[in-house]
MARZATOR-577601 format. One record per residue (C-alpha): chain; x, y, z; residue number from 1. Coordinates in Angstrom, 1 decimal, always signed. Example, Ala and Ser with C-alpha at 12.3 -4.5 7.8 and 13.67 -1.06 7.14 Angstrom:
2
+--------+--------+--------+--------+-----+
! chaine !     px !     py !     pz ! num !
+--------+--------+--------+--------+-----+
!      A !  +12.3 !   -4.5 !   +7.8 !   1 !
!      A !  +13.7 !   -1.1 !   +7.1 !   2 !
+--------+--------+--------+--------+-----+
***
This chain:
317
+--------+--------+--------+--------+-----+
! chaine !     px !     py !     pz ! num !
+--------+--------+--------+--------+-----+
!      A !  +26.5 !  -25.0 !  -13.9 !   1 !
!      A !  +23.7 !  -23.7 !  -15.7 !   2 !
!      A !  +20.5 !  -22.1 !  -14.7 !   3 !
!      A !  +16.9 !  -22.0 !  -16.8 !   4 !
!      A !  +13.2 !  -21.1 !  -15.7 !   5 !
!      A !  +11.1 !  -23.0 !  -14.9 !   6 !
!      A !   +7.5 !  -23.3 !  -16.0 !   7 !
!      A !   +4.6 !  -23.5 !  -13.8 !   8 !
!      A !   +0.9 !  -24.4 !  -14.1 !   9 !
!      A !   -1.4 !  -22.9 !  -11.7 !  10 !
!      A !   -3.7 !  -25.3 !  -10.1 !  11 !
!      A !   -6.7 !  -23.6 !   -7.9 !  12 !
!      A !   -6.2 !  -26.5 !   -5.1 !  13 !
!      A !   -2.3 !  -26.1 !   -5.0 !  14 !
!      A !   -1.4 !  -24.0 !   -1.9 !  15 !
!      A !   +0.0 !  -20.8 !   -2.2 !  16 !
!      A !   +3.5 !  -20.8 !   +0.1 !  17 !
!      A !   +5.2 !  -23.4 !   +1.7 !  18 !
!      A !   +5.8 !  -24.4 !   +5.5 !  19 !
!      A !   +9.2 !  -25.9 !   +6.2 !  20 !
!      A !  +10.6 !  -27.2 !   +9.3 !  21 !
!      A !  +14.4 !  -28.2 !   +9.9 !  22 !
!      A !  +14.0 !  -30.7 !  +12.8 !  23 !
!      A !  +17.5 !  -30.5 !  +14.8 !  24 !
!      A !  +18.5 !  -30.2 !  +18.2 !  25 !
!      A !  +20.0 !  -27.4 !  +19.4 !  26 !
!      A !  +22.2 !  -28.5 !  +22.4 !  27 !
!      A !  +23.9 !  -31.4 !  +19.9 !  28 !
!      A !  +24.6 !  -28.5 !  +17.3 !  29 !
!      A !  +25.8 !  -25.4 !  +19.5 !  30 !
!      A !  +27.9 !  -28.1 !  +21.4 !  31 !
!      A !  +29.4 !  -29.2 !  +18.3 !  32 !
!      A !  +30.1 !  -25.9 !  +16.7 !  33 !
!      A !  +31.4 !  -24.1 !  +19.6 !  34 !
!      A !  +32.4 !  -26.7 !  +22.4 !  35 !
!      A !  +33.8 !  -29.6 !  +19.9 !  36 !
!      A !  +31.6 !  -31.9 !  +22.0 !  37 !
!      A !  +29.7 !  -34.9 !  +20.5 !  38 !
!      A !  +26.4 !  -35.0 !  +22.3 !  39 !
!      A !  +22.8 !  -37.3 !  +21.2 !  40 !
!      A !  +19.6 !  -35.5 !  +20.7 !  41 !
!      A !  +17.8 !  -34.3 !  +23.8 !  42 !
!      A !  +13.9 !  -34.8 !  +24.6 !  43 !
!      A !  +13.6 !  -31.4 !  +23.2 !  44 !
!      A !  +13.7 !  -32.0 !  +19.7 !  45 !
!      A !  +10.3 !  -34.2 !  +20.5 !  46 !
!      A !   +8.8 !  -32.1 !  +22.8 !  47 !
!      A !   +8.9 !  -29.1 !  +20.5 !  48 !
!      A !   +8.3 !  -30.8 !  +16.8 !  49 !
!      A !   +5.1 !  -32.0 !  +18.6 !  50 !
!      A !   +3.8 !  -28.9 !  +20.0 !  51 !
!      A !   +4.3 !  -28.0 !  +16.4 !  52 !
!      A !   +2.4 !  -30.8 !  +15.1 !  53 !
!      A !   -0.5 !  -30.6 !  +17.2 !  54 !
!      A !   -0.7 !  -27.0 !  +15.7 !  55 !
!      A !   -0.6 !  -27.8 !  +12.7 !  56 !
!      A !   -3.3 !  -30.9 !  +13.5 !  57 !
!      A !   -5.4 !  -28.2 !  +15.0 !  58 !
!      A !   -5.6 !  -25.8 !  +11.5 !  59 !
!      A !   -4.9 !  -28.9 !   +8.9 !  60 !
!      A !   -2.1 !  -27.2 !   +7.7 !  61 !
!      A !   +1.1 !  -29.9 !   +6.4 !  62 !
!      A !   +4.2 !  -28.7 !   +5.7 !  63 !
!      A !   +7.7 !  -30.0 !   +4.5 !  64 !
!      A !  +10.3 !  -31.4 !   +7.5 !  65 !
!      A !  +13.9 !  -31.6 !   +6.3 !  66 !
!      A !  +14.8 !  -33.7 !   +9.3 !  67 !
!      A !  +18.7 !  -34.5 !  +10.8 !  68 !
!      A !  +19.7 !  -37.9 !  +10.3 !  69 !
!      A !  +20.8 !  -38.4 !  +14.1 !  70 !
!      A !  +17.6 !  -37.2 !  +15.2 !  71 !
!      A !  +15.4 !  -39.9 !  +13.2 !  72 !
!      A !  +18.1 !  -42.6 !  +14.5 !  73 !
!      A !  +17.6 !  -41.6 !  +17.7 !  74 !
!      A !  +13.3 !  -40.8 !  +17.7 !  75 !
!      A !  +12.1 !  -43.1 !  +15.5 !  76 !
!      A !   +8.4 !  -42.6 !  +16.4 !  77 !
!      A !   +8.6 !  -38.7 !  +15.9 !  78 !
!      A !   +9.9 !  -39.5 !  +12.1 !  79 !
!      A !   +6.8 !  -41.7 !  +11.9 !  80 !
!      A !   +4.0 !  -39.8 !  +13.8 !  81 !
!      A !   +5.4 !  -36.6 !  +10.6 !  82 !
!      A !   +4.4 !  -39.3 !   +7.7 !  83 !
!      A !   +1.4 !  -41.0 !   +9.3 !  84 !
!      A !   +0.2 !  -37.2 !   +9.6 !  85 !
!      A !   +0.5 !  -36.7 !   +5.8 !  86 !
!      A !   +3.6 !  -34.0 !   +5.8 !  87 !
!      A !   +6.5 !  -34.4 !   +3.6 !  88 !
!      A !   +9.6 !  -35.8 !   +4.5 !  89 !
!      A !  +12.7 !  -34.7 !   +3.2 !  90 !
!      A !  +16.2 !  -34.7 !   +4.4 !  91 !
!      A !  +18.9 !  -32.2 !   +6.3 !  92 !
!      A !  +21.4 !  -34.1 !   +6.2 !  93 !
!      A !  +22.9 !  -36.9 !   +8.6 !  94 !
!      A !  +25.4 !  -35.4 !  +11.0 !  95 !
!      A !  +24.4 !  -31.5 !  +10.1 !  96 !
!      A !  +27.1 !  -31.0 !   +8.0 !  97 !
!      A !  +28.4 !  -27.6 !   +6.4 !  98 !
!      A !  +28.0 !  -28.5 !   +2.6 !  99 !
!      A !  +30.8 !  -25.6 !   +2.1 ! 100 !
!      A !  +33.4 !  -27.4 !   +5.0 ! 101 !
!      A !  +33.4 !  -30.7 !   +3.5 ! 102 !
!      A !  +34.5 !  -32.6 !   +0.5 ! 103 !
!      A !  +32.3 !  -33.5 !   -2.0 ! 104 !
!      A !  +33.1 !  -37.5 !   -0.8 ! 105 !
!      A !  +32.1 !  -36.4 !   +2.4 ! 106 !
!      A !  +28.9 !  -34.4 !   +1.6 ! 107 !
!      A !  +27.9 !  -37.9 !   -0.7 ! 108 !
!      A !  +28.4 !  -40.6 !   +2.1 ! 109 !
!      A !  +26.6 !  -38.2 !   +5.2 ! 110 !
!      A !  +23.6 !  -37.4 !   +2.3 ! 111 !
!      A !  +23.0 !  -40.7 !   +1.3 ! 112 !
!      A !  +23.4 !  -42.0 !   +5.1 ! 113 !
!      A !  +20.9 !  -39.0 !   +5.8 ! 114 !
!      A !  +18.2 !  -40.6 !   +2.9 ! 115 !
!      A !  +18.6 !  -44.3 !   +4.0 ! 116 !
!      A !  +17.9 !  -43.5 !   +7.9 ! 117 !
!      A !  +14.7 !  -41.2 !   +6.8 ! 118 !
!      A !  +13.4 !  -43.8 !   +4.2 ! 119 !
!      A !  +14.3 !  -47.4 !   +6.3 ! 120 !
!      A !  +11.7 !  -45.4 !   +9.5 ! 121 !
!      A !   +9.3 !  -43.4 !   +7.6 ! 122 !
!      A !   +9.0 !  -45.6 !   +4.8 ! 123 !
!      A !   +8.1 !  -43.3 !   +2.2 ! 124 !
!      A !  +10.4 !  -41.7 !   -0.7 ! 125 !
!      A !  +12.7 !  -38.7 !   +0.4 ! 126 !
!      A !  +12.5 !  -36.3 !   -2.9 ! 127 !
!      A !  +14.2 !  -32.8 !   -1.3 ! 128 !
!      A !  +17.0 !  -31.5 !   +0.9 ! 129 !
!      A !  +17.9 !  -28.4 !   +2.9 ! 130 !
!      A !  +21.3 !  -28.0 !   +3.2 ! 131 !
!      A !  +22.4 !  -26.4 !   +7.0 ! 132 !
!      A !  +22.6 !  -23.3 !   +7.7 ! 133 !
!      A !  +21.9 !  -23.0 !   +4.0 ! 134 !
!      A !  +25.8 !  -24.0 !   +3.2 ! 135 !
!      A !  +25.3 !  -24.7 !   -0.6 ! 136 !
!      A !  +26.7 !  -21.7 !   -2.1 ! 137 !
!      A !  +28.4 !  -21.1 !   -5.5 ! 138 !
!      A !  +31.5 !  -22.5 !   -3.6 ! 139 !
!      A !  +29.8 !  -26.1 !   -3.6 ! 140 !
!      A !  +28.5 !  -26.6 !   -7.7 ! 141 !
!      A !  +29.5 !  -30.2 !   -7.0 ! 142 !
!      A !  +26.7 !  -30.2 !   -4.3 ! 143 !
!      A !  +23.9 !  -30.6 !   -7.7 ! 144 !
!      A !  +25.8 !  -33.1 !   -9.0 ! 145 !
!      A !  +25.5 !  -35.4 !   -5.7 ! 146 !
!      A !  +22.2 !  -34.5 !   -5.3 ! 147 !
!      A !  +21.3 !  -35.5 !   -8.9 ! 148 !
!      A !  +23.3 !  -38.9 !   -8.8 ! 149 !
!      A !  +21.5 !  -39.7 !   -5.4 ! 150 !
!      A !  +18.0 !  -39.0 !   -7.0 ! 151 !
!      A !  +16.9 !  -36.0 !   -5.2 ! 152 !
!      A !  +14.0 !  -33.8 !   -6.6 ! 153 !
!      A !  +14.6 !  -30.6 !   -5.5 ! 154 !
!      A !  +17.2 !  -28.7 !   -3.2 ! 155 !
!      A !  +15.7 !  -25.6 !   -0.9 ! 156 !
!      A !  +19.2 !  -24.2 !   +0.0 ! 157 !
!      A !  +19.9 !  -21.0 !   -1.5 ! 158 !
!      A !  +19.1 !  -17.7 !   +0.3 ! 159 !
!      A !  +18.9 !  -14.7 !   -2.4 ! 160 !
!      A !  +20.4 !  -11.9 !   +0.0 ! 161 !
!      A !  +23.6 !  -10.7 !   +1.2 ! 162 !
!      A !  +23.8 !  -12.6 !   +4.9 ! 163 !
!      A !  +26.8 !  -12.4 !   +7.3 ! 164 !
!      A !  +26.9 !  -16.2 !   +7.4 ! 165 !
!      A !  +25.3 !  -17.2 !   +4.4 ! 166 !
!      A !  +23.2 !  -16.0 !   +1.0 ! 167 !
!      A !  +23.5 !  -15.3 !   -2.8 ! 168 !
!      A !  +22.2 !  -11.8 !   -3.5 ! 169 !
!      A !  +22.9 !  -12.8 !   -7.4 ! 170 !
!      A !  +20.3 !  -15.8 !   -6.8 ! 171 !
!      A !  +17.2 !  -15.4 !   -8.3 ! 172 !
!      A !  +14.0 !  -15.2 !   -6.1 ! 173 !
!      A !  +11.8 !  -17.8 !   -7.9 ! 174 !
!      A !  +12.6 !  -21.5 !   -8.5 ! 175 !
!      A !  +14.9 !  -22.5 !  -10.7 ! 176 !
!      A !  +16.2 !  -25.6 !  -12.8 ! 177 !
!      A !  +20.0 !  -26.5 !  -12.1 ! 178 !
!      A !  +21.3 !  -28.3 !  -15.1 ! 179 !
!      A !  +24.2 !  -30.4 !  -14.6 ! 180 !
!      A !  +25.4 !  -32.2 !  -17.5 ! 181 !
!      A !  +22.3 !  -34.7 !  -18.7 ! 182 !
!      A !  +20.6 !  -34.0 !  -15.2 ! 183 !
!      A !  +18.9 !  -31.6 !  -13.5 ! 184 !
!      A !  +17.4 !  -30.5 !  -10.2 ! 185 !
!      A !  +15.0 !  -27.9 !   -9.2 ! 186 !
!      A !  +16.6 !  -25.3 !   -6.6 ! 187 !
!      A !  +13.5 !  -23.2 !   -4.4 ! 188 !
!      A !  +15.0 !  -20.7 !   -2.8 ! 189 !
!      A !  +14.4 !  -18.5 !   +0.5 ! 190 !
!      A !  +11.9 !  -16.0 !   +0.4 ! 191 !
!      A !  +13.2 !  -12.4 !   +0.4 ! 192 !
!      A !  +11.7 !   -9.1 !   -0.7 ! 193 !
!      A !  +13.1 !   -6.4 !   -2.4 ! 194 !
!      A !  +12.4 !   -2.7 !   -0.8 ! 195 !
!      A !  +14.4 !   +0.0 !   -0.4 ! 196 !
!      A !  +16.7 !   -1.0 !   -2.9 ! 197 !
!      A !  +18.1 !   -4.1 !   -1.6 ! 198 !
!      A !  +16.7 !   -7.6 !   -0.3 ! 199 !
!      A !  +15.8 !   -8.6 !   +2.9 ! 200 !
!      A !  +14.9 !  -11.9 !   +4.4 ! 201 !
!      A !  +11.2 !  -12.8 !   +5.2 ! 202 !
!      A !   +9.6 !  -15.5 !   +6.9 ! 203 !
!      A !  +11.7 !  -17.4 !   +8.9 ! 204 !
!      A !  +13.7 !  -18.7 !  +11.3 ! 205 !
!      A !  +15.3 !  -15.7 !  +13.0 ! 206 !
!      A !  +13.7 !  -13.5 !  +10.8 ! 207 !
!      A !  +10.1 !  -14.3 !  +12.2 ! 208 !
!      A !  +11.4 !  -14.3 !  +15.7 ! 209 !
!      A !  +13.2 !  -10.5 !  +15.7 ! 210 !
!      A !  +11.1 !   -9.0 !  +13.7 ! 211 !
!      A !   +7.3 !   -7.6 !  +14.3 ! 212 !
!      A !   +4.6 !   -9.9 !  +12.8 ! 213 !
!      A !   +3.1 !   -7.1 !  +10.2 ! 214 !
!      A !   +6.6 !   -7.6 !   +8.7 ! 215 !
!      A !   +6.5 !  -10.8 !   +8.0 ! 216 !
!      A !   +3.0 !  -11.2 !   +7.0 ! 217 !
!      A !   +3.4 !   -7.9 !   +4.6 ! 218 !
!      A !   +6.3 !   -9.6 !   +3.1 ! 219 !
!      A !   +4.2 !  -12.3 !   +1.9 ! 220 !
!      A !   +1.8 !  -10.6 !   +0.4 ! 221 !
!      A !   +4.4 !   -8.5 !   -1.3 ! 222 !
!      A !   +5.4 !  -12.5 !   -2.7 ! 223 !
!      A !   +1.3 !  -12.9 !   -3.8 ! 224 !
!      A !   +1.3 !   -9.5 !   -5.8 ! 225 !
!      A !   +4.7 !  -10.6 !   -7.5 ! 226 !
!      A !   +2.7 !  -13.8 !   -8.1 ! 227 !
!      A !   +5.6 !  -15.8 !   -6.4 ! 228 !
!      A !   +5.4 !  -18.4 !   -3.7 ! 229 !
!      A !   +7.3 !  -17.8 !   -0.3 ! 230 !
!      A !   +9.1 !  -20.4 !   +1.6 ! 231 !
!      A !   +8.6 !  -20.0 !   +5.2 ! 232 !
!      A !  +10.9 !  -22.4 !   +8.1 ! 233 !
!      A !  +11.9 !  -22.4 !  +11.1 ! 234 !
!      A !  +13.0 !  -24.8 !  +14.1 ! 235 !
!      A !  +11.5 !  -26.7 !  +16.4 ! 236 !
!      A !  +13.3 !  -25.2 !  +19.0 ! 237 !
!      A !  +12.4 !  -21.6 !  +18.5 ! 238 !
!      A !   +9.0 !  -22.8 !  +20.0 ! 239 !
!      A !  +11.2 !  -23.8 !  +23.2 ! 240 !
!      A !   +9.9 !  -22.6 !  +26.2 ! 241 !
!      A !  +13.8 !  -21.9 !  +27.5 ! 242 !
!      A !  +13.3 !  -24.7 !  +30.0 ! 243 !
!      A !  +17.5 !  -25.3 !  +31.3 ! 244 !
!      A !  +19.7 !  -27.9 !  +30.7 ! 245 !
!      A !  +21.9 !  -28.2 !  +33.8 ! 246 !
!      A !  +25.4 !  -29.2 !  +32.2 ! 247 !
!      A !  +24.8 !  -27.0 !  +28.8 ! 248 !
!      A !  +24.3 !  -24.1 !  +31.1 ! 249 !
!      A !  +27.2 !  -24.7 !  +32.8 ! 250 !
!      A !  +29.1 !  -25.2 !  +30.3 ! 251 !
!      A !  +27.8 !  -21.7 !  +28.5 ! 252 !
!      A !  +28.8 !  -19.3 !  +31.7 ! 253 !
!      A !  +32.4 !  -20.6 !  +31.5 ! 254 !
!      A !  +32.5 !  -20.1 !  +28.1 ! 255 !
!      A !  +33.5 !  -16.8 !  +26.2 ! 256 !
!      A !  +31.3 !  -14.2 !  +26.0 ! 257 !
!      A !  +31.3 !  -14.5 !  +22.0 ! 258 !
!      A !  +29.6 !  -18.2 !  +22.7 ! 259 !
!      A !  +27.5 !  -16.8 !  +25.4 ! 260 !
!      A !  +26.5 !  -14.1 !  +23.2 ! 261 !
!      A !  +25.7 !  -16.2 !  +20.5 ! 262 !
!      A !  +23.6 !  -18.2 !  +22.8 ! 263 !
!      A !  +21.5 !  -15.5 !  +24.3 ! 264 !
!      A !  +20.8 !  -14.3 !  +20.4 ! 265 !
!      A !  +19.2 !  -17.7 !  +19.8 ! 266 !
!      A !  +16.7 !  -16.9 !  +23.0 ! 267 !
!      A !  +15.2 !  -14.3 !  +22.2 ! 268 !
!      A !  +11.5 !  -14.2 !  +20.9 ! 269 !
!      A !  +11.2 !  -18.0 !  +21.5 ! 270 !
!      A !   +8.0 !  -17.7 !  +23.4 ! 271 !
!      A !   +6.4 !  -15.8 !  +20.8 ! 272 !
!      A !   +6.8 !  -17.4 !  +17.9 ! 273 !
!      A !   +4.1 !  -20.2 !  +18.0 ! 274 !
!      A !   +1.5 !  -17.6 !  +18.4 ! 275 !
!      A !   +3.3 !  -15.5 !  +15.2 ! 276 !
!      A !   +3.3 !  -18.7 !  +13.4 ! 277 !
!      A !   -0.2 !  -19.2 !  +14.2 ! 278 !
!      A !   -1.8 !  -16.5 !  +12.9 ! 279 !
!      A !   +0.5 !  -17.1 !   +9.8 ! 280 !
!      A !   -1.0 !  -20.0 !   +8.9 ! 281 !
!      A !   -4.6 !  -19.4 !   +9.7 ! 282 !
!      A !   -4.2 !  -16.0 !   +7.4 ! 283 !
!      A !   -2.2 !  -17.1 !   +4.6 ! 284 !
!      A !   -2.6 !  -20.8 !   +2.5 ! 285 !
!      A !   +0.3 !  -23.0 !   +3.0 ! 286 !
!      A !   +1.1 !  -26.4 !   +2.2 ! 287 !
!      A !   +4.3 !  -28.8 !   +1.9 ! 288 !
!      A !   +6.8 !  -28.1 !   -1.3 ! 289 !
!      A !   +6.0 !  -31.4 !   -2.9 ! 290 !
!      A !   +2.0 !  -29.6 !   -3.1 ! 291 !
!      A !   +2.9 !  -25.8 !   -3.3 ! 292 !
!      A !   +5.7 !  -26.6 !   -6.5 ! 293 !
!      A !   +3.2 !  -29.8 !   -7.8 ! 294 !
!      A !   +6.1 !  -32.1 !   -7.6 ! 295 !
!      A !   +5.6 !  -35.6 !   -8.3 ! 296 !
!      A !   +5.2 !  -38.1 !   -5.3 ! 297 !
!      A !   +7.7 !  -41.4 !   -6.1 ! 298 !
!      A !   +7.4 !  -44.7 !   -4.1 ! 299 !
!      A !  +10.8 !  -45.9 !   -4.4 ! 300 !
!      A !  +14.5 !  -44.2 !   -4.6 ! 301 !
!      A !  +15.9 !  -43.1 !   -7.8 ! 302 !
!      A !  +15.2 !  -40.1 !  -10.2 ! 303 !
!      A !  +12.2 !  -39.2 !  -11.1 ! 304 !
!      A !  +10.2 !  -37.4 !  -13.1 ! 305 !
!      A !   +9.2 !  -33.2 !  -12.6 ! 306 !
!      A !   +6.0 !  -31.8 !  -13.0 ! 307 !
!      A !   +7.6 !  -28.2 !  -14.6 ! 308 !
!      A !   +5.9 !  -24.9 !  -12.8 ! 309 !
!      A !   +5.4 !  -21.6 !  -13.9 ! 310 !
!      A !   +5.6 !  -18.5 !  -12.4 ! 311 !
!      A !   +5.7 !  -14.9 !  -13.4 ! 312 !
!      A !   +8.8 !  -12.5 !  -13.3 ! 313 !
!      A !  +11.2 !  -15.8 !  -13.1 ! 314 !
!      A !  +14.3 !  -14.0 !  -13.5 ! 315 !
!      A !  +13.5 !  -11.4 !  -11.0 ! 316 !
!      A !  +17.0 !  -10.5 !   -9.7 ! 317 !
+--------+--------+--------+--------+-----+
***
């Protein structure tokens, strides 16, 4: 696998950074992972991915939602009311697969499953994916080549830090081209910033919930003075207002306190990041990846064509 810049062309209406969601629900996945218990998407998932949208409706701010599979099967109308409200769809797999626990066969049939579902409801072209709990690592090359025969775009997987459950510190911090044979893919990574002699994670998920607002906002414009673009997500459910769910909770006192612990980690901060995320986006210019990176719109599967962007320091390490 080979890696080469990519060049980018600065348009004054592009926005600066890009807003990513990962629409999942919660109870299906912790179930999953730590009770081996196949459960379908709860109300939540709605509830939630609308408060966000009526945010977002309120500022005029569209982002990017990678969106489960199962969730679109199972609320149709929320995969609609994301296109009809001019954000970008793109895909996070089927069933929420590990990309780095599965076979490449297996990765291929849940990613092309995942890109049907989303297309056949929202009707419009899926370009990008985010792969779970960012589980495309240099274990998984193979990934890029499914990825390229299916016709994606652009994959927004990699994390360029040293995680205890993910990351590639030897990543580098800008966008990149993935060259696979006679195909290629563009790879926009996680935003991180480098102080103190290391990398640390900005922006996101967790990251925006722990940690004080002035830190994430100074990390971005750290990203504007290195004339770089930062990637912000999160979830839907970290704008929960950690309303119970009777049987889950049950389930999570009689479970070890490793499960239970695990649990409690993912509560904390939830009420107070929709007013962090909030004063994000009215202080900094954000848009969906398709707009931020100038990617090509396409009406129909199938590769297609990249507008090529530029950006300084591209090698950054």
């Amino acid at each position: 696998m080979t890696r080469s810049a990519v060049t980018r062309i600065e348009s004054p209406s592009s926005p600066k950074h890009a807003l990513t969601i990962d629409v999942e629900c919660y109870y299906q996945i912790f179930q999953r992972n730590y009770f081996a218990t196949d459960v379908q998407a709860t109300r939540e998932v709605v509830t939630c991915t609308e408060k966000l949208l009526d945010l977002l409706a309120s500022t005029g701010v569209c982002g990017t939602f990678f969106i489960v599979g199962r969730v679109a099967e199972t609320f149709p109308s929320l995969v609609r009311r994301i296109v009809n409200e001019n954000h970008e769809l793109g895909s996070h797999g089927f069933s929420h697969i590990y990309v780095n626990k599965v076979t490449e066969s297996e990765f291929r049939d849940d990613l092309r499953r995942s890109r049907e579902t989303l297309e056949d409801i929202g009707g419009t072209a899926v370009c990008g994916f985010r792969a779970p709990q960012f589980s495309l690592d240099r274990s998984t090359p193979w990934a890029y080549d499914v990825l390229c025969d299916l016709g994606f775009q652009y994959d927004s997987s990699v994390f360029p830090f040293s995680g205890r459950h993910y990351g590639d510190p030897q990543a580098p911090l800008v966008p990149w081209t993935v060259q696979r044979g006679n195909k290629s893919i563009l790879e926009i990574p996680m935003t991180v910033v480098k102080r103190l002699g290391r990398r640390w994670p900005a922006a996101g998920g967790g990251y925006l919930r722990y940690l004080p607002y002035d830190w994430n906002a100074s990390a971005i414009r750290q990203v504007e003075r290195e004339h770089r673009h930062a990637v912000v997500y999160l979830h839907p459910y970290e704008l929960a207002d950690n309303t119970s769910n009777p049987d889950f909770d049950v389930a999570v006192r009689a479970a070890p306190w490793k499960t239970r612990f695990a649990h409690r980690m993912q509560l904390i901060n939830r009420g107070k990041t929709v007013n962090k995320l909030s004063k994000l986006i009215r202080q900094f210019d954000f848009g969906t990846i398709r707009d931020v990176f100038q990617l090509q719109h396409r009406s129909n599967s199938g590769p297609v064509e990249r507008l090529r962007t530029p950006q300084r320091n591209m090698l950054e390490r």
